[in-house]
Structures are given as C-alpha cells and as structure tokens.
N, CA, C and O atoms as a GROMACS GRO file, in nm:
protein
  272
    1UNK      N    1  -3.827   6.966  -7.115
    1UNK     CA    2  -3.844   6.834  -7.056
    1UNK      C    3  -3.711   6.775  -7.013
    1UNK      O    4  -3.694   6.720  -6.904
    2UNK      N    5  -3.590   6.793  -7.134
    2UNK     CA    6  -3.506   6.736  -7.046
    2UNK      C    7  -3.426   6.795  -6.946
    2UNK      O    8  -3.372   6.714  -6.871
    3UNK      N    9  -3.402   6.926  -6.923
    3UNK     CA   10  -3.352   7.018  -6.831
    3UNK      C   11  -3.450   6.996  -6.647
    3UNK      O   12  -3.425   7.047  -6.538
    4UNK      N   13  -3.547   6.909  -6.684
    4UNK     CA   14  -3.614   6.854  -6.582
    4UNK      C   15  -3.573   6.732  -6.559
    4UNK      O   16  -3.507   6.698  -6.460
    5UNK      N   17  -3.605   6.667  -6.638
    5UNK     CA   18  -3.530   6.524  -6.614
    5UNK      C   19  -3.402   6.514  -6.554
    5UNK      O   20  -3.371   6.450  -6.453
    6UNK      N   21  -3.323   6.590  -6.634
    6UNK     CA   22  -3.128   6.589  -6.590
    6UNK      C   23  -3.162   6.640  -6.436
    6UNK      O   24  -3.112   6.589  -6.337
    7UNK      N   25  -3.213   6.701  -6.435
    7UNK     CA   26  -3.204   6.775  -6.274
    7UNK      C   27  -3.216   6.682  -6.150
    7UNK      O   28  -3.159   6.701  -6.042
    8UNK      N   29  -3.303   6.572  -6.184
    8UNK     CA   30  -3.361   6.446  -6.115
    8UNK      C   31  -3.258   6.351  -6.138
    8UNK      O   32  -3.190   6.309  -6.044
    9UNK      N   33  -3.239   6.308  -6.271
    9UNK     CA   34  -3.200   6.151  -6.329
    9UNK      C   35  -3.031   6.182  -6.343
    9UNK      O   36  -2.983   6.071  -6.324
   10UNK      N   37  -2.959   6.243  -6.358
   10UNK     CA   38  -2.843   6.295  -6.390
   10UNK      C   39  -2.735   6.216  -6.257
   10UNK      O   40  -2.664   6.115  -6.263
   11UNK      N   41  -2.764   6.315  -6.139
   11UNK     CA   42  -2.684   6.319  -6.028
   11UNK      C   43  -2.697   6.122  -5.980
   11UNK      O   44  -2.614   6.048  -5.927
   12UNK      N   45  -2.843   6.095  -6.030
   12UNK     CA   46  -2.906   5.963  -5.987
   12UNK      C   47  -2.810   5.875  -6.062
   12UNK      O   48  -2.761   5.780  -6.002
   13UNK      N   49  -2.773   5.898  -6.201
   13UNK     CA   50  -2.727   5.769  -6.275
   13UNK      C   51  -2.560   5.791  -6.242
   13UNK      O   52  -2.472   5.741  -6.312
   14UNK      N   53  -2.538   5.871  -6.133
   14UNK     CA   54  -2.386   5.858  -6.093
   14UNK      C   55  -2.396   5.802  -5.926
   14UNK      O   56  -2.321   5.735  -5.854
   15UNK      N   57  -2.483   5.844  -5.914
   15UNK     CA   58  -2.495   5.752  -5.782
   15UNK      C   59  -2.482   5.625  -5.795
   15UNK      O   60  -2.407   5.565  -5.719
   16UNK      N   61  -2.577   5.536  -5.928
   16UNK     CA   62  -2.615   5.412  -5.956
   16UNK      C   63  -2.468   5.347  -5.997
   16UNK      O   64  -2.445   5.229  -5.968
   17UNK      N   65  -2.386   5.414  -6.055
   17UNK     CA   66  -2.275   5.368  -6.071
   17UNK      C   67  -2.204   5.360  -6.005
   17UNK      O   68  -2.104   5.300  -6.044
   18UNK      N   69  -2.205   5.417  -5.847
   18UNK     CA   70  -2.127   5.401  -5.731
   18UNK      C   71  -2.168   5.275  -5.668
   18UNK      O   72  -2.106   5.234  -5.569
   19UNK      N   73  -2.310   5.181  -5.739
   19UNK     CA   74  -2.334   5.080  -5.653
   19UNK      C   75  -2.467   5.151  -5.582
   19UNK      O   76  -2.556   5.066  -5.580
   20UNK      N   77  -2.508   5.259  -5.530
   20UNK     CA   78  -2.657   5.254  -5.458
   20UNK      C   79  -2.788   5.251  -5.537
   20UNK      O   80  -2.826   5.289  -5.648
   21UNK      N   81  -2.832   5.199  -5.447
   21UNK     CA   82  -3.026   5.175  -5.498
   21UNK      C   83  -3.066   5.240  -5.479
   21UNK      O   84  -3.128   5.247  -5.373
   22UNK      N   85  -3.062   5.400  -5.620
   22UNK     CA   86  -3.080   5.508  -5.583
   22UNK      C   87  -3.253   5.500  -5.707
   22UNK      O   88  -3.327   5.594  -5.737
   23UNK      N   89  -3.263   5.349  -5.749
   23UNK     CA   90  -3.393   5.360  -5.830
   23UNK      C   91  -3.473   5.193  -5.782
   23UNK      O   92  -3.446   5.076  -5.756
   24UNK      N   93  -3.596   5.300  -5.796
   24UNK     CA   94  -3.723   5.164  -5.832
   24UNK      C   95  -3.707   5.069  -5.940
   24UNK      O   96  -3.629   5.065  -6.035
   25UNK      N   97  -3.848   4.956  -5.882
   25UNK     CA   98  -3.800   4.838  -5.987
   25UNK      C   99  -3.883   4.910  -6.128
   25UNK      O  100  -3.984   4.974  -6.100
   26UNK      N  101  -3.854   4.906  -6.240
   26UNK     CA  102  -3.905   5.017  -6.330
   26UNK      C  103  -4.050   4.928  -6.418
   26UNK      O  104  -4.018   4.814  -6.451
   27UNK      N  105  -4.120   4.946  -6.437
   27UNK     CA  106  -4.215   4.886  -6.531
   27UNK      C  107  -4.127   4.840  -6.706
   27UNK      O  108  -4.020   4.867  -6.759
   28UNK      N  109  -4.237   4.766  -6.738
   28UNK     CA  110  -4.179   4.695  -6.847
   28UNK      C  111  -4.154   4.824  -6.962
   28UNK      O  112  -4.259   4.868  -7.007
   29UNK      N  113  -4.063   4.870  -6.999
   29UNK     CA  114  -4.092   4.970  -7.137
   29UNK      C  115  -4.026   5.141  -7.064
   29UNK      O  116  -3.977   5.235  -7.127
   30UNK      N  117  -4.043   5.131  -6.956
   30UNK     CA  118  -4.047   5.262  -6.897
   30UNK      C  119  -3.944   5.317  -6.789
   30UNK      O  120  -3.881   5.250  -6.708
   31UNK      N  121  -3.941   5.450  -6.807
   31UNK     CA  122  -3.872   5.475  -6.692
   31UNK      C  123  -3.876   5.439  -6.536
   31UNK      O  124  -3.983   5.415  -6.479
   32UNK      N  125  -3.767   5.436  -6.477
   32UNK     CA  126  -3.789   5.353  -6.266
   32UNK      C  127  -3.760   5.487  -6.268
   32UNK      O  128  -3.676   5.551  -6.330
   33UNK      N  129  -3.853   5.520  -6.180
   33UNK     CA  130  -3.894   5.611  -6.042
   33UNK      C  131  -3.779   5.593  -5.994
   33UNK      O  132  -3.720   5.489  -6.024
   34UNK      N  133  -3.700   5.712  -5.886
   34UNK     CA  134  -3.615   5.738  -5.804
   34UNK      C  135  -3.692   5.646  -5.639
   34UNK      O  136  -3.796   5.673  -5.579
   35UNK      N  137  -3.592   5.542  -5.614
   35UNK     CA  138  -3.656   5.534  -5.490
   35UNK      C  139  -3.635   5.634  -5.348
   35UNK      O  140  -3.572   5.740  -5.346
   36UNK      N  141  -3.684   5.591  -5.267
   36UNK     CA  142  -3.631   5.664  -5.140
   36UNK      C  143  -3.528   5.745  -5.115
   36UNK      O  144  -3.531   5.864  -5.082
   37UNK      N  145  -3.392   5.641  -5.140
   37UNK     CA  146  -3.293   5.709  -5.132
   37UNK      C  147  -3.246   5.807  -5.224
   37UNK      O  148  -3.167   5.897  -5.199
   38UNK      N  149  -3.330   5.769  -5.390
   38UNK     CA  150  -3.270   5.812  -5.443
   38UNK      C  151  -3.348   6.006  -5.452
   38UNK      O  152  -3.304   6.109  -5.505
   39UNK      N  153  -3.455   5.980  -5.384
   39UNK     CA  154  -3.540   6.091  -5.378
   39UNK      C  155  -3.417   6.199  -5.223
   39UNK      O  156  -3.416   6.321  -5.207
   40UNK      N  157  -3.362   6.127  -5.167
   40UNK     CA  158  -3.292   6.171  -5.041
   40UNK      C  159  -3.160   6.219  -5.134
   40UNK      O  160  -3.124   6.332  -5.099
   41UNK      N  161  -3.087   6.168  -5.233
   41UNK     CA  162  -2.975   6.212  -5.307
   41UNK      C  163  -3.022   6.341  -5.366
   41UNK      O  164  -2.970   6.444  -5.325
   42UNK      N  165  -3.122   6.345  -5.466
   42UNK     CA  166  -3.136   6.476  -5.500
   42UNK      C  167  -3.203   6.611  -5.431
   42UNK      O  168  -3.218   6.725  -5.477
   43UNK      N  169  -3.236   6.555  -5.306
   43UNK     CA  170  -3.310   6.709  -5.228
   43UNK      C  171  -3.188   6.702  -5.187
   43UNK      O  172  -3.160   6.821  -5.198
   44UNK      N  173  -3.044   6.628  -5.126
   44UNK     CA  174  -2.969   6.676  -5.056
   44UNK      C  175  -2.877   6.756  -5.185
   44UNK      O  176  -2.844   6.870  -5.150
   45UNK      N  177  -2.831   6.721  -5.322
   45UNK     CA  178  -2.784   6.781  -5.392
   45UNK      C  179  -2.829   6.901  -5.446
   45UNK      O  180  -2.753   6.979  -5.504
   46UNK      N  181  -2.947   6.920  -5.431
   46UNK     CA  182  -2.980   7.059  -5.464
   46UNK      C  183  -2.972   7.164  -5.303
   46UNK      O  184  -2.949   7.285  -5.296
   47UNK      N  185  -2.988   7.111  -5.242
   47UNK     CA  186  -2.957   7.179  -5.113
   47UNK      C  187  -2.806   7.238  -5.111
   47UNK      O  188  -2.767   7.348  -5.073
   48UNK      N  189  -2.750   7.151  -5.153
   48UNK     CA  190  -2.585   7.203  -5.113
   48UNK      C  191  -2.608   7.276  -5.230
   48UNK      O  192  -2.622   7.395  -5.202
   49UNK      N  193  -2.619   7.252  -5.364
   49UNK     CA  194  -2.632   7.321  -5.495
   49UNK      C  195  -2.672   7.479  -5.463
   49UNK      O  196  -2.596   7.572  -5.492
   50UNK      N  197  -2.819   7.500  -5.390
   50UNK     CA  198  -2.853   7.653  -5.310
   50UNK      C  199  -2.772   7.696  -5.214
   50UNK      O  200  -2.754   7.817  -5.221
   51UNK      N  201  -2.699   7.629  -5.103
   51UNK     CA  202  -2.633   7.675  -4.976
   51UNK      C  203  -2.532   7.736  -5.051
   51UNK      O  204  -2.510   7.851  -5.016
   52UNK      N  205  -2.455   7.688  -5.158
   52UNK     CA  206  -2.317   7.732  -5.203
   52UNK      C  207  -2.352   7.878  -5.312
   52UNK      O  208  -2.273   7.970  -5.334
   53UNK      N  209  -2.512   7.859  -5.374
   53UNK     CA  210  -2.502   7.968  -5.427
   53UNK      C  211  -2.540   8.071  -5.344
   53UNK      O  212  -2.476   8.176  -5.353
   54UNK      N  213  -2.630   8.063  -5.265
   54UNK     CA  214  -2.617   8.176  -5.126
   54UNK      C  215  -2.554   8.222  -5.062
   54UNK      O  216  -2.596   8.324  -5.006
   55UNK      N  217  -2.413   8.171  -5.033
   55UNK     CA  218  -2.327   8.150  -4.984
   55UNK      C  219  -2.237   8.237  -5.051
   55UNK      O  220  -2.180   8.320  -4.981
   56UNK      N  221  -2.206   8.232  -5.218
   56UNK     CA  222  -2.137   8.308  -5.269
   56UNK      C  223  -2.170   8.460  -5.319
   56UNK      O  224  -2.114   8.555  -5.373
   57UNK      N  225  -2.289   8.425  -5.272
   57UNK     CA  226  -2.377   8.536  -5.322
   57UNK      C  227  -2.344   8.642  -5.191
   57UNK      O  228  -2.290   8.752  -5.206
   58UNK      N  229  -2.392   8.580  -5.046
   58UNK     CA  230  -2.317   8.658  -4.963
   58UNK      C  231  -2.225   8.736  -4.945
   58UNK      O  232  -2.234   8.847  -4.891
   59UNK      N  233  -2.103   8.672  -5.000
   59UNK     CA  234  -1.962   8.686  -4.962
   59UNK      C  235  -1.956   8.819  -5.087
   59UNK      O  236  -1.910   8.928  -5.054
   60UNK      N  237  -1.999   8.798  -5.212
   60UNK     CA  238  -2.038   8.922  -5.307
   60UNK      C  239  -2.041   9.044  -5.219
   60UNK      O  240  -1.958   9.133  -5.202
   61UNK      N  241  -2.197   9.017  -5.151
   61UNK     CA  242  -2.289   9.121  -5.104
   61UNK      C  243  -2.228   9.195  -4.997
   61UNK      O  244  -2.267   9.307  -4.962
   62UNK      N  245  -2.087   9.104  -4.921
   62UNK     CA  246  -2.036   9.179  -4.818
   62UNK      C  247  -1.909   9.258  -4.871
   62UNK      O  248  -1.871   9.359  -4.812
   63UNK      N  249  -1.848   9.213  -4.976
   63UNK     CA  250  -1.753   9.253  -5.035
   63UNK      C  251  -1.657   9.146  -5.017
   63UNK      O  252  -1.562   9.154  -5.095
   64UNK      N  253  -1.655   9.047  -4.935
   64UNK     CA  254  -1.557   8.973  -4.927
   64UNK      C  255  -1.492   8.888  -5.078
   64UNK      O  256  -1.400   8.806  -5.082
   65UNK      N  257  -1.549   8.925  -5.159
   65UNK     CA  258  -1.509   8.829  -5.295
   65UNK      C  259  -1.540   8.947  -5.381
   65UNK      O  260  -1.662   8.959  -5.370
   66UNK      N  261  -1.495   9.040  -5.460
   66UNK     CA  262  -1.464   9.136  -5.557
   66UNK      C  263  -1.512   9.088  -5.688
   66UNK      O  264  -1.460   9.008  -5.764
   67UNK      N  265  -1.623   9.156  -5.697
   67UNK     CA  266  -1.659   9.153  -5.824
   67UNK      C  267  -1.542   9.130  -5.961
   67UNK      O  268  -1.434   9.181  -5.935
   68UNK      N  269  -1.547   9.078  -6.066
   68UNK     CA  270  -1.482   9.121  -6.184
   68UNK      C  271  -1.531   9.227  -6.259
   68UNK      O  272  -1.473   9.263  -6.361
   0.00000   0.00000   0.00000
C-alpha cells in the first residue's frame, strides 16, 4: 500500500512545497485527491522516470555504456 501511495503522493508533497495546487480540497478526516495538475505532475514524472530508463537501457544494448 505504501509503495503505491509514495509513487502518487511523494513527488506531490514536493511540488506542494514549491507553492502549486498540486491537491484537492480534502474531506474532513481524509486524504485530498491529487487535483488536475497534480494528476499532470505525476504522469509527467513517471514518463521522464521510463524515458531515462529506456534510454539507459539502450545505450547498454548498443554498447555505448559498458557493462560493470
């Protein structure tokens, strides 16, 4: 559960500290929902998160980066 959560709420509560309204208004007791943007912060962070591991994974696969 929480290796799900962090994946979502993590990158979010550093955004929130930069100042953006990266959350909903939350119910009384409970967790706020990621709003809009904050739903736009984490598909773009996991995006770069995959491009860079593909990416290195490539550079492996061509030889350009030498195994250890």
């Amino acid at each position: 559960m929480f290796v799900e959560a962090g994946s979502v709420y993590l990158q979010l509560l550093v955004m929130r500290t930069l100042g953006l309204g990266v959350f909903a208004a939350a119910e009384s007791g409970g967790w706020s929902e990621p709003s809009l943007l904050g739903w736009i912060v984490v598909g773009v962070f996991w995006a770069v998160v995959w491009w860079r591991v593909t990416l290195f994974e490539s550079f492996l696969a061509t030889g350009l980066i030498k195994k250890v």
